[in-house]
C-alpha positions as CSV (number, residue, x, y, z in Angstrom):
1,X,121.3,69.7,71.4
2,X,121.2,73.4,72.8
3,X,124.6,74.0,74.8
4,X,124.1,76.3,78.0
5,X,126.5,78.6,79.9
6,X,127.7,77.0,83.4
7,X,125.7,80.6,85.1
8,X,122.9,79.0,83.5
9,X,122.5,76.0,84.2
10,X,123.5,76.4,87.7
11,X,121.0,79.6,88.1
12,X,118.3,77.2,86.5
13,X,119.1,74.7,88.5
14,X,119.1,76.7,91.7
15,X,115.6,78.2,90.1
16,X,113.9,74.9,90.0
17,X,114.9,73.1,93.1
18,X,114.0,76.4,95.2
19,X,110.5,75.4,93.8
20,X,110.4,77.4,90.3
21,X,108.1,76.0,87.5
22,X,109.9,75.3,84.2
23,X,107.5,78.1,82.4
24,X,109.2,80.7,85.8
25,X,113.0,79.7,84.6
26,X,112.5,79.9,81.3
27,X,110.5,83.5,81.4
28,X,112.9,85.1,84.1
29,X,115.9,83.5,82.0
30,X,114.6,83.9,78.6
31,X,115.4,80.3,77.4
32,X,113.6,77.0,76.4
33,X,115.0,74.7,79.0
34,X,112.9,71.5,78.8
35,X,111.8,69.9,82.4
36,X,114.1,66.6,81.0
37,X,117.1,69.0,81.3
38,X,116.6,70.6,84.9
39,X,115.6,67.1,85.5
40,X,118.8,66.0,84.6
41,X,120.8,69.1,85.9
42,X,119.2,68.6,90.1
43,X,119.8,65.0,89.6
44,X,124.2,66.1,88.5
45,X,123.8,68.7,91.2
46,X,122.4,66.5,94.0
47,X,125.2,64.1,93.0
48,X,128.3,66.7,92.8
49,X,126.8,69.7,94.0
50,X,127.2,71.3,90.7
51,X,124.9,71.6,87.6
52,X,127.7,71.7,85.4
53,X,129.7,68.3,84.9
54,X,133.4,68.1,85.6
55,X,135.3,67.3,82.0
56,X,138.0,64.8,83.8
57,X,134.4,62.4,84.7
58,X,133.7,62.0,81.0
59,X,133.7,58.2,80.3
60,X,135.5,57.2,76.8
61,X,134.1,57.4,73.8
62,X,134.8,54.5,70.7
């Protein structure tokens, strides 16, 4: 699992619901997002309005 900076994924994320193709954000921001992550990142931000999820929403773990 890759871990990304909160600019990032938020820039990404801004990237690909303003119409940017995964090959565009990954070019522009020099990474290897894969379309299951900014997937996953517009579906958190069109939840909370933020790519990055808030710590204190973590379920338990064990």
């Amino acid at each position: 699992m890759v871990k990304y900076s909160p600019n990032i994924e938020n820039l990404a994320t801004q990237m690909f619901i303003n119409g940017n193709t995964r090959q565009e954000i990954n070019v522009t921001l020099r990474g290897k997002i894969s379309f299951c992550t900014l997937m996953r990142w517009k579906v958190l931000y069109r939840s909370t309005q933020s790519a990055v999820r808030d710590p204190a929403t973590y379920g338990r773990r064990g």
